[in-house]
C-alpha positions as CSV (number, residue, x, y, z in Angstrom):
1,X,155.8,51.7,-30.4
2,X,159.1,52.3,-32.5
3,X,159.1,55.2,-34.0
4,X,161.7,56.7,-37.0
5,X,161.7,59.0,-39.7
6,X,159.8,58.5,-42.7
7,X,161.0,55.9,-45.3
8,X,160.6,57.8,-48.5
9,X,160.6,56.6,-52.0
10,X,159.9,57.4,-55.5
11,X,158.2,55.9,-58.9
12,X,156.3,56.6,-62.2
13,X,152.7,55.8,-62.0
14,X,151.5,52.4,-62.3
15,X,150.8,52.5,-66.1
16,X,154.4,54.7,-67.4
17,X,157.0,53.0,-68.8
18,X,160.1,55.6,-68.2
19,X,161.7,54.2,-71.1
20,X,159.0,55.4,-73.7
21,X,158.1,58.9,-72.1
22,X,157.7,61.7,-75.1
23,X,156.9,65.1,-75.5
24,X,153.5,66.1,-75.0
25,X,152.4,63.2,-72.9
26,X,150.9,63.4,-69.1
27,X,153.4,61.8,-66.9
28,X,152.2,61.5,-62.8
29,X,154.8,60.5,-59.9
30,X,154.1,58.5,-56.9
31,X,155.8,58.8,-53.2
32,X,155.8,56.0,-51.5
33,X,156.1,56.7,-47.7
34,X,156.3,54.9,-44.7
35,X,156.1,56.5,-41.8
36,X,155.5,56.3,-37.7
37,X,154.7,59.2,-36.5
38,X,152.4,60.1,-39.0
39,X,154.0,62.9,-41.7
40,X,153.1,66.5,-41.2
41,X,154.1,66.7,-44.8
42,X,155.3,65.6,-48.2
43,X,157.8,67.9,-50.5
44,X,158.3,67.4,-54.2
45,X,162.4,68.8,-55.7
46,X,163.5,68.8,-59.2
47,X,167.6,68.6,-59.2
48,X,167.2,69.3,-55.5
49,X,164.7,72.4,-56.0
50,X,161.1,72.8,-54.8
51,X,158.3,72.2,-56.4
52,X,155.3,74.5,-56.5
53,X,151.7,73.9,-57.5
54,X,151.2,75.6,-60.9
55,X,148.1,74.6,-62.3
56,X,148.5,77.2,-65.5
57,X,151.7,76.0,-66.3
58,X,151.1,72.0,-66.1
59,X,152.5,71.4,-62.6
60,X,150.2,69.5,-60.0
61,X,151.5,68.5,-56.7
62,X,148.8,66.6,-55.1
63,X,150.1,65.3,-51.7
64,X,151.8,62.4,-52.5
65,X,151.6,62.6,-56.7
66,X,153.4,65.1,-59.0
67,X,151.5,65.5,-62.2
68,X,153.3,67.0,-65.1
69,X,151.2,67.7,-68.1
70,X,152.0,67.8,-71.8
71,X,155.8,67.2,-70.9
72,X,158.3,68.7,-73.2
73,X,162.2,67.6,-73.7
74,X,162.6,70.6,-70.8
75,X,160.8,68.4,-68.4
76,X,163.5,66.0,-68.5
77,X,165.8,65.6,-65.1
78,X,165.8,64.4,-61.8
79,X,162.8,64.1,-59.4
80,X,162.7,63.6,-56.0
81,X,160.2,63.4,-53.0
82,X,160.5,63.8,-49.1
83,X,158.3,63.8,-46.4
84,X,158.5,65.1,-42.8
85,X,157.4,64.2,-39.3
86,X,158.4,64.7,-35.8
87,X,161.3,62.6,-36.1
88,X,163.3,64.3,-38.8
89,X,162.6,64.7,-42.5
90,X,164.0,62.3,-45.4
91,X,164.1,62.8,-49.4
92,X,163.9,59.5,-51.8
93,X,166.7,58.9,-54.0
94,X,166.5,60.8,-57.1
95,X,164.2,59.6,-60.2
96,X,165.4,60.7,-63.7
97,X,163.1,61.3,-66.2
98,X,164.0,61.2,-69.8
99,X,161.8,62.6,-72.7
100,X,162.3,61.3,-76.2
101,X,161.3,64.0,-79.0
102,X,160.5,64.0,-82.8
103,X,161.7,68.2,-82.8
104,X,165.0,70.0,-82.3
105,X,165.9,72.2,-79.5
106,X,167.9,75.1,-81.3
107,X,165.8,77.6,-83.5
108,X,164.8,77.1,-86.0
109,X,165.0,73.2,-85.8
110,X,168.6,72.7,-86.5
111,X,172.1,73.5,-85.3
112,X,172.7,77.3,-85.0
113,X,176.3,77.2,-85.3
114,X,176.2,75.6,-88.8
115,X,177.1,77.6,-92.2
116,X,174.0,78.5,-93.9
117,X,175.4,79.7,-97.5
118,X,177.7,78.2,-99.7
119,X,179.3,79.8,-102.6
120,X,180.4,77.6,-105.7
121,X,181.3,78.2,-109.3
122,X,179.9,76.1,-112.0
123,X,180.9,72.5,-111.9
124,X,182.5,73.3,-108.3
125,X,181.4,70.7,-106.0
126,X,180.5,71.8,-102.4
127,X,179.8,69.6,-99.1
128,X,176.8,70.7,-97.4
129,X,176.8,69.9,-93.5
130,X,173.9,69.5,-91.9
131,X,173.8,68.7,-87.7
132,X,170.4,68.7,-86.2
133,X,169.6,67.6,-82.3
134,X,166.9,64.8,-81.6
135,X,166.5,62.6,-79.2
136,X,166.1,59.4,-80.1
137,X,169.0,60.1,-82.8
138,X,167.6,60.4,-86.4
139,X,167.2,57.2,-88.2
140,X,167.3,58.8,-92.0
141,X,168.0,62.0,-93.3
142,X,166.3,63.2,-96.8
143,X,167.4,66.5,-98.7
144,X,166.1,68.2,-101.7
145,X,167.0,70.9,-104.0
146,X,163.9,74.1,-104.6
147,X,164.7,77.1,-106.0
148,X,162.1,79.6,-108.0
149,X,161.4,77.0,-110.7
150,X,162.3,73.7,-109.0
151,X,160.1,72.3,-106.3
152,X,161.7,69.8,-103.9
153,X,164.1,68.0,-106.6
154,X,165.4,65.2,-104.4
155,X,168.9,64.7,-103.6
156,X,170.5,61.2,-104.2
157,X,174.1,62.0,-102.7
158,X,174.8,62.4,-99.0
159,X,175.5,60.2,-96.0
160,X,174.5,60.7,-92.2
161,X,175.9,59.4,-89.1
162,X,173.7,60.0,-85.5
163,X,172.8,63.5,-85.9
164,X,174.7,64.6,-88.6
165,X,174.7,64.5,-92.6
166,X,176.8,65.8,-95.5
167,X,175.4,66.7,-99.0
168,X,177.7,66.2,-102.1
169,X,176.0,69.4,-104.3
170,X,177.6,70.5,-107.9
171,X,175.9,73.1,-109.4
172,X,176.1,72.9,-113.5
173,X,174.0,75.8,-114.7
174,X,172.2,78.9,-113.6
175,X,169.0,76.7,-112.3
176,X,171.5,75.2,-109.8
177,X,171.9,78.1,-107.5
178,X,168.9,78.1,-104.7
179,X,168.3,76.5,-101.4
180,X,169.0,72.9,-100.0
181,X,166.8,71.6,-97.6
182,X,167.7,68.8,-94.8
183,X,165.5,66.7,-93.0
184,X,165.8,64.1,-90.2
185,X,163.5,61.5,-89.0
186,X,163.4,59.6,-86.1
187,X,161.3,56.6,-84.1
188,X,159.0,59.5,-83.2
189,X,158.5,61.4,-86.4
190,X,159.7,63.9,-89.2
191,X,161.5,67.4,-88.1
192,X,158.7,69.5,-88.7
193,X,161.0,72.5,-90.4
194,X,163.9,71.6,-91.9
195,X,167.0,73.7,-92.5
196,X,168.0,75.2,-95.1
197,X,171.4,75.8,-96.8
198,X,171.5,78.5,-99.7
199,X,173.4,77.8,-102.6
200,X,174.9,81.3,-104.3
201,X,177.6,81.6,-106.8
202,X,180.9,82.2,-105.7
203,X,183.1,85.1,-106.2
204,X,185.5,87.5,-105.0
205,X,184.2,89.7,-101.9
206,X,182.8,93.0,-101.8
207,X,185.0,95.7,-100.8
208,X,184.9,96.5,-97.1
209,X,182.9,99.9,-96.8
210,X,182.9,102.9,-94.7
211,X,186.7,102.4,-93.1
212,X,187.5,105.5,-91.0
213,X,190.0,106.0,-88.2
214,X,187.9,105.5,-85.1
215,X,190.5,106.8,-82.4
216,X,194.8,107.3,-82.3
217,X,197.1,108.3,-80.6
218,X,201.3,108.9,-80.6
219,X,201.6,105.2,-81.5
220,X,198.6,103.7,-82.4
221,X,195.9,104.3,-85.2
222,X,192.1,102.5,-84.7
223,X,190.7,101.7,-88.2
224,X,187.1,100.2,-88.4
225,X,185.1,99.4,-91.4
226,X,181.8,98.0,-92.4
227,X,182.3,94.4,-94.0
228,X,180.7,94.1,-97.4
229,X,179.0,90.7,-99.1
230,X,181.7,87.7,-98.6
231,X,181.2,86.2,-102.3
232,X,179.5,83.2,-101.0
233,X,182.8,82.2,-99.1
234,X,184.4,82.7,-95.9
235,X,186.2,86.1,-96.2
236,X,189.1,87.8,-94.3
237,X,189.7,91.1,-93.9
238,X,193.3,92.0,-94.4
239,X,194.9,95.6,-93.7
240,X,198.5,96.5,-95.3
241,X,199.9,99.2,-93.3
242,X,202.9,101.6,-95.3
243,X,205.3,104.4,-94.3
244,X,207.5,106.3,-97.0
245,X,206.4,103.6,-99.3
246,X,207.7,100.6,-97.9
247,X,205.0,98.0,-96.3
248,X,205.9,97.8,-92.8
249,X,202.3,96.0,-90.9
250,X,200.5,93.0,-92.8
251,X,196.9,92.5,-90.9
252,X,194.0,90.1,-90.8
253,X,190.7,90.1,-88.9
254,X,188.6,87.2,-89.9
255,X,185.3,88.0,-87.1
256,X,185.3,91.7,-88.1
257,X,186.5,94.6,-89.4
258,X,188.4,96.1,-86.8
259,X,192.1,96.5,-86.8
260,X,194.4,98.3,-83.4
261,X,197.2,99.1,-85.4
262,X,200.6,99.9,-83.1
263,X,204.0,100.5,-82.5
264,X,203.9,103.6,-84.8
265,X,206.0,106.5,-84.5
266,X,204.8,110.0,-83.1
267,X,203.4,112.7,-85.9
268,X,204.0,110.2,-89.0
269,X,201.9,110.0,-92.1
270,X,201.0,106.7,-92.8
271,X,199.1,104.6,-95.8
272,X,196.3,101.9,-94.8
273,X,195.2,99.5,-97.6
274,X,191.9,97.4,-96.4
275,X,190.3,95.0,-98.6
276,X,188.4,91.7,-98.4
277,X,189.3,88.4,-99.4
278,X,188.0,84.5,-100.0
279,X,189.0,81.5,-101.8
280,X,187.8,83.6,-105.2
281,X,190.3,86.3,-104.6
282,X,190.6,89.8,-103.5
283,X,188.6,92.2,-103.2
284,X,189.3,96.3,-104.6
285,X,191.0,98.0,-101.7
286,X,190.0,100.9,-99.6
287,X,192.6,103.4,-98.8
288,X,193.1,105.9,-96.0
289,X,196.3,108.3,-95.1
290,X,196.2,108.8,-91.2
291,X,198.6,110.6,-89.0
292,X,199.6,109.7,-85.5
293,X,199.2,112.4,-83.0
294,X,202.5,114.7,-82.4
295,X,203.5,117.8,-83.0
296,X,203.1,118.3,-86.2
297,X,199.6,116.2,-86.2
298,X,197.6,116.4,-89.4
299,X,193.6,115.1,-89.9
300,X,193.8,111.7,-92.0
301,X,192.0,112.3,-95.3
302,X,190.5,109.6,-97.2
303,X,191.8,109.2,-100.7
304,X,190.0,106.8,-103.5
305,X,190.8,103.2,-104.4
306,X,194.4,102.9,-106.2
């Protein structure tokens, strides 16, 4: 009798559709095999990794059927079976299973790389992005206003595109200021939390607090300081380094409040300005005298705003 390695192949059970699978669903898959010898056994992969029985965690490998229970959007990928007998051992081609979802994979429920407050002056109009992840892509997008006094005032100006909307928002009094909430919807449903954008008024940035000279040497200072509140507006920090009165180092750090400040000379006294600034203006300054390390070193002293 001829005999071969197994035949092996993969599909949904009988009553799936694979283009309508979503989250929370039992989804079962079947291995076909055909086989002379008879198999001596039957493995179940995931991207080319085994399988294991898990029973507590929704994973049932029966023989020749894979249950997955309650499937989530992390479910989603390629399956596979194989099966083994005394002629060798072969593995279907890959299955992949997509799982549509009504909620968003990033907590809390919407892009996490997205500006959460805005800062705007009266009659300033700000644009209010909003990206969320969904699969099927959302179909609408809603947004309302809510503060201490207003409840879910809906907003009438803003346009989407796929997973993404933008929010045309002018405050015109002191009731304006509070949060804006975005929603998307899809085939499958509404996002269950939706984000939220906070709307403050805008002004000039605190000044930075707490700069001291971290470390130094013959010809470099370290200065760090504790950013203060940003006015409601992206804020840089700027440093203005002097010598015998004359400016002689402009700096900026926009992720912190950090500044390596070099190519100084040995045992000089030197003047650091730090302050904050945004679209508003600048902040008061904080100001240090610091001396590089020589002969003649000196301790920097802090000295009050000027």
């Amino acid at each position: 009798m001829f005999t071969d390695p197994p035949q092996v192949s993969v599909r949904l059970g009988a009553n799936l559709n694979g283009s309508s699978i979503r989250e929370g669903v039992d989804v079962y898959f079947e291995c076909t095999i055909d086989a002379n010898p008879r198999i001596t056994r039957v493995i179940w992969n995931r991207a080319g990794r085994s399988i294991i029985n898990d029973p507590s965690g929704g994973v049932i490998v029966s023989n020749q059927t894979l249950v997955l229970q309650s499937v989530s959007r992390s479910s989603a990928g390629y399956y596979s079976c194989g099966a083994a007998n005394s002629q060798g051992e072969t593995h279907s081609s890959p299955f992949l299973l997509h799982v549509k979802c009504k909620h968003f994979v990033d907590e809390p429920e919407c892009g996490d790389r997205q500006q959460k407050v805005y800062g705007a002056a009266r009659l300033e109009e700000v644009l209010v992005e909003c990206e969320v992840d969904a699969n099927p892509a959302p179909s609408e997008f809603r947004w309302w206003f809510n503060n201490s006094s207003v409840r879910r005032r809906p907003l009438e100006t803003f346009n989407w595109t796929k997973g993404y909307s933008v929010a045309a928002y002018t405050p015109t009094s002191e009731t304006d200021y509070g949060t804006l909430l975005c929603s998307a919807t899809n085939q499958l449903g509404t996002q269950a939390v939706p984000c939220v954008f906070h709307i403050v008024p805008a002004g000039k940035p605190d000044t930075p607090q707490n700069c001291t000279v971290t470390n130094r040497s013959m010809s470099w200072i370290q200065v760090n300081c504790v950013r203060g509140f940003d006015g409601g507006l992206p804020q840089e920090i700027a440093a203005e380094i002097s010598h015998n009165g004359r400016i002689i180092l402009n700096l900026t750090s926009g992720a912190g409040a950090l500044f390596h400040i070099s190519g100084l000379d040995p045992g000089n006294e030197y003047f650091v300005t730090i302050y904050s600034t945004n679209a508003k203006g600048k902040s008061d300054p904080t100001n240090l005298i610091v001396t590089t390390l020589g002969q003649s070193q000196q301790p920097h002293r802090r000295i009050t705003g000027m």
